[in-house]
LOTI-562678 format. One record per residue (C-alpha): x, y, z; residue in three letters. Coordinates in steps of 0.001 Angstrom, whole numbers. Example, Ala and Ser with C-alpha at 12.3 -4.5 7.8 and 13.67 -1.06 7.14 Angstrom:
BEGIN
{{12300; -4500; 7800}; ALA} {{13670; -1060; 7140}; SER} 
END
This chain:
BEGIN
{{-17582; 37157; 23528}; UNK} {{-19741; 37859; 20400}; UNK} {{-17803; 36902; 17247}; UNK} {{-19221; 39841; 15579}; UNK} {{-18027; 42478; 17805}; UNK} {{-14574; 41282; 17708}; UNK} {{-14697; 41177; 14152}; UNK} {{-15973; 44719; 13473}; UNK} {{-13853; 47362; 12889}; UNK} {{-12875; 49968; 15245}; UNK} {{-14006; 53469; 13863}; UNK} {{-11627; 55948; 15898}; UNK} {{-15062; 58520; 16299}; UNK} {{-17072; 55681; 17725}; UNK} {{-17041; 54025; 20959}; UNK} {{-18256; 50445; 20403}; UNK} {{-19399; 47798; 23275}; UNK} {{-19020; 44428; 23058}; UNK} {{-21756; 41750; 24660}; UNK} {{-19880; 41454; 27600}; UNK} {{-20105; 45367; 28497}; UNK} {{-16579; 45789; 27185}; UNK} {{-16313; 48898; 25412}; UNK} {{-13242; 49307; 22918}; UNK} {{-12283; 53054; 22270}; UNK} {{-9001; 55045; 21129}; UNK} {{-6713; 56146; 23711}; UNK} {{-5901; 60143; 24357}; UNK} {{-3870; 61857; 26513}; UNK} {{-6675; 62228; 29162}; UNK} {{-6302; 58452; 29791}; UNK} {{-2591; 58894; 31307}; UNK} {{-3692; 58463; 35178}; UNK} {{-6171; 55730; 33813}; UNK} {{-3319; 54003; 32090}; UNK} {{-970; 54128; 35392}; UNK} {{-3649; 53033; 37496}; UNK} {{-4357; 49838; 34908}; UNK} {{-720; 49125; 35211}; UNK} {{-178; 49270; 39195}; UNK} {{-2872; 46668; 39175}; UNK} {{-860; 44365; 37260}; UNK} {{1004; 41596; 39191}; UNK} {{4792; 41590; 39072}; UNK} {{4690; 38548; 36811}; UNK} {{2915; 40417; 33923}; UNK} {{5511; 43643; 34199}; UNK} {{9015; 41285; 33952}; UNK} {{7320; 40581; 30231}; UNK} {{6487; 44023; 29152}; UNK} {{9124; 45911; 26574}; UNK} {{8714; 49347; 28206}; UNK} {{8058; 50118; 31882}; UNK} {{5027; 51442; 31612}; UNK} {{4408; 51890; 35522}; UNK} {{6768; 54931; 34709}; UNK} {{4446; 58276; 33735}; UNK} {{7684; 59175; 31821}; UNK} {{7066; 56436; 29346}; UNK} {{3207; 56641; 29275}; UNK} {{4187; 60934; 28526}; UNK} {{6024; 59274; 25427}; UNK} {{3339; 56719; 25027}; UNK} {{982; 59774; 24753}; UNK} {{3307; 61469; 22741}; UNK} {{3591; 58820; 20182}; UNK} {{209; 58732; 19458}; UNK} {{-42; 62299; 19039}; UNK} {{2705; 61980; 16413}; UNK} {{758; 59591; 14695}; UNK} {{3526; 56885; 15281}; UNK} {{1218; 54801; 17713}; UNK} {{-2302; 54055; 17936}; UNK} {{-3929; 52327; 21085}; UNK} {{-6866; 50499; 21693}; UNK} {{-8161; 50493; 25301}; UNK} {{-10970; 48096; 27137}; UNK} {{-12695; 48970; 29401}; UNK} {{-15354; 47946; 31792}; UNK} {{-17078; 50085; 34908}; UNK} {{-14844; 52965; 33789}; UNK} {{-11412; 51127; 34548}; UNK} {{-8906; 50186; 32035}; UNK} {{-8509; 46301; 31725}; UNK} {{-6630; 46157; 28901}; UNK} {{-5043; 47887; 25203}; UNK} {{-3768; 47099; 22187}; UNK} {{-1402; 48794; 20083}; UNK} {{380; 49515; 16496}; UNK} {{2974; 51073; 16369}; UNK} {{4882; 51958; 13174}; UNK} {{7320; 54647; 11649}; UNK} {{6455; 55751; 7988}; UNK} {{9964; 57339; 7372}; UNK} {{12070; 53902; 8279}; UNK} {{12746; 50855; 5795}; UNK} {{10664; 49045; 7473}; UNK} {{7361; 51428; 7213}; UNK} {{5360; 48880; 5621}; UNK} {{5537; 46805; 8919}; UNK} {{3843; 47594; 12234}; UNK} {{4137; 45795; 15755}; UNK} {{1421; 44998; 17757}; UNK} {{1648; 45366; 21413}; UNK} {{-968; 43426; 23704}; UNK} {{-2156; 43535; 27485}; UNK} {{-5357; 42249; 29413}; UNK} {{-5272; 42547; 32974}; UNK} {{-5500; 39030; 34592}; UNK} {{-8901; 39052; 35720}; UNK} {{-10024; 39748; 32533}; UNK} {{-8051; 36725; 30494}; UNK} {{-10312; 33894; 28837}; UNK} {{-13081; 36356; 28210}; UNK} {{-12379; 37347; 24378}; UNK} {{-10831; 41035; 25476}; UNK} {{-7253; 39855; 23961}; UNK} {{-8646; 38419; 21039}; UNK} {{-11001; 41597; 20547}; UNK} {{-8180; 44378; 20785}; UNK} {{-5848; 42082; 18466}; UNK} {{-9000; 42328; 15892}; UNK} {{-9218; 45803; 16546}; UNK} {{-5016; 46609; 15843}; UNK} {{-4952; 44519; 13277}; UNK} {{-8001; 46916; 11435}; UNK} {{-5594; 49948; 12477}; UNK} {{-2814; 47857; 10384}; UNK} {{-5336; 47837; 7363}; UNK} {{-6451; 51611; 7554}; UNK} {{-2497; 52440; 7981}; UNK} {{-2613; 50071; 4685}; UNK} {{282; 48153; 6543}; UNK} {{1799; 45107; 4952}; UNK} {{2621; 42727; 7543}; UNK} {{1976; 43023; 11670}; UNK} {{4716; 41629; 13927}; UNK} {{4450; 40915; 17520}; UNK} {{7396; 39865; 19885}; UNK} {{7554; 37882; 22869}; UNK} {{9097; 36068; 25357}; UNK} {{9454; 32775; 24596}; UNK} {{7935; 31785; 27719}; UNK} {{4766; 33584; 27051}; UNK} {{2580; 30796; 25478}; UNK} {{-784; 31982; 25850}; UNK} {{420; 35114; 23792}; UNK} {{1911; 32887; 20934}; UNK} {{-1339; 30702; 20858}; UNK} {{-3420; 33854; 20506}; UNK} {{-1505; 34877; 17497}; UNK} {{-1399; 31279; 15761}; UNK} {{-5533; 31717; 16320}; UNK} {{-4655; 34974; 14224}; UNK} {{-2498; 33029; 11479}; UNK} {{638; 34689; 12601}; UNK} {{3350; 32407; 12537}; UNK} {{7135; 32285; 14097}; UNK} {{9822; 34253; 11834}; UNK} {{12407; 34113; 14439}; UNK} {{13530; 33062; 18209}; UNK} {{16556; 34916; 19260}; UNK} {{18249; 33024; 22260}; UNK} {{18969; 35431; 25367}; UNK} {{17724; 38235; 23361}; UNK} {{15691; 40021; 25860}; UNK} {{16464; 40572; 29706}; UNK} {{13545; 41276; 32378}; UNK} {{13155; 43527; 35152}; UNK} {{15725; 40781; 37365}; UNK} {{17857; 40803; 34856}; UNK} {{17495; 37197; 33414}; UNK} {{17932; 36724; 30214}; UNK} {{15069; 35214; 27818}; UNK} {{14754; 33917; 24376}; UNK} {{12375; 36186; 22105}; UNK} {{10107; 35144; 20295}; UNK} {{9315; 37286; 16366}; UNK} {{5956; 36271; 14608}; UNK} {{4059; 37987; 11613}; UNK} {{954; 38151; 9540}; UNK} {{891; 39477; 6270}; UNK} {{-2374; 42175; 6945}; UNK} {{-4374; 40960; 3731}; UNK} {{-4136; 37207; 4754}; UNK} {{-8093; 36211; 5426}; UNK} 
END
């Protein structure tokens, strides 16, 4: 992927396209069938690591709703008109901790290796900055390894690993993983 794409930032009025034909725009509530068909594509693997079940179109409604409220914003990819991937902040302005935000990653697998990840995290993180945000967290099984070496790329580093904090879809039990990035860090 072109470094400079991934580094620009993501204007919410303007659809931007990377070299690779990826183009990274801001989701709305007409993308809720989009977003259900982007996650029945994703193998059973991928969906024991996700926080929310977002196969449900209860939870993408709330998804939707969030963003309306202002409480999320989400980044999609996409190439030949299908959702491959988003990124999202989301963040509460009324709690304590309204000066934090938590991004939320997923590239569908036939798009992994290509630079999508690391473009959407560039592209949240920039959302973190124009919410003026003062650190971005991202959680994680502890099993998920590619997802903590993207983030180290990113200069986030491990605040905490909570043993059996987290239980998946089969109902195993998981250590999770807490890293951060102070937004202003360069």
């Amino acid at each position: 992927m072109n470094e400079t794409a991934a580094s620009q930032p993501l204007d919410p009025t303007v659809t931007k396209v990377d070299t690779e034909g990826v183009e990274f725009r801001p989701m709305t509530s007409d993308d809720r069938q989009a977003i259900l068909a982007f996650t029945d594509r994703l193998p059973e693997e991928d969906l024991l690591f996700l926080r929310l079940d977002i196969t449900e179109p209860e939870t993408i409604d709330e998804w939707i709703r969030n963003i309306e409220r202002g409480k999320t914003r989400t980044v999609l990819a996409i190439s030949e008109e299908r959702i491959i991937g988003y990124g999202s902040i989301h963040h509460h302005d009324t709690m304590w901790t309204r000066h934090l935000g938590e991004m939320r990653l997923m590239v569908g697998p036939d798009f992994r290796g290509r630079g999508v990840g690391s473009a959407l995290a560039t592209h949240v993180f920039e959302l973190g900055r124009q919410l003026e945000l003062f650190k971005i967290t991202a959680q994680m099984m502890s099993s998920q390894h590619a997802a903590q070496n993207l983030l180290h790329g990113f200069g986030f580093i491990p605040e905490a690993q909570l043993h059996d904090w987290v239980i998946d879809r089969n109902g195993r039990t998981h250590d999770l993983i807490v890293m951060s990035r102070e937004v202003d860090e360069d």
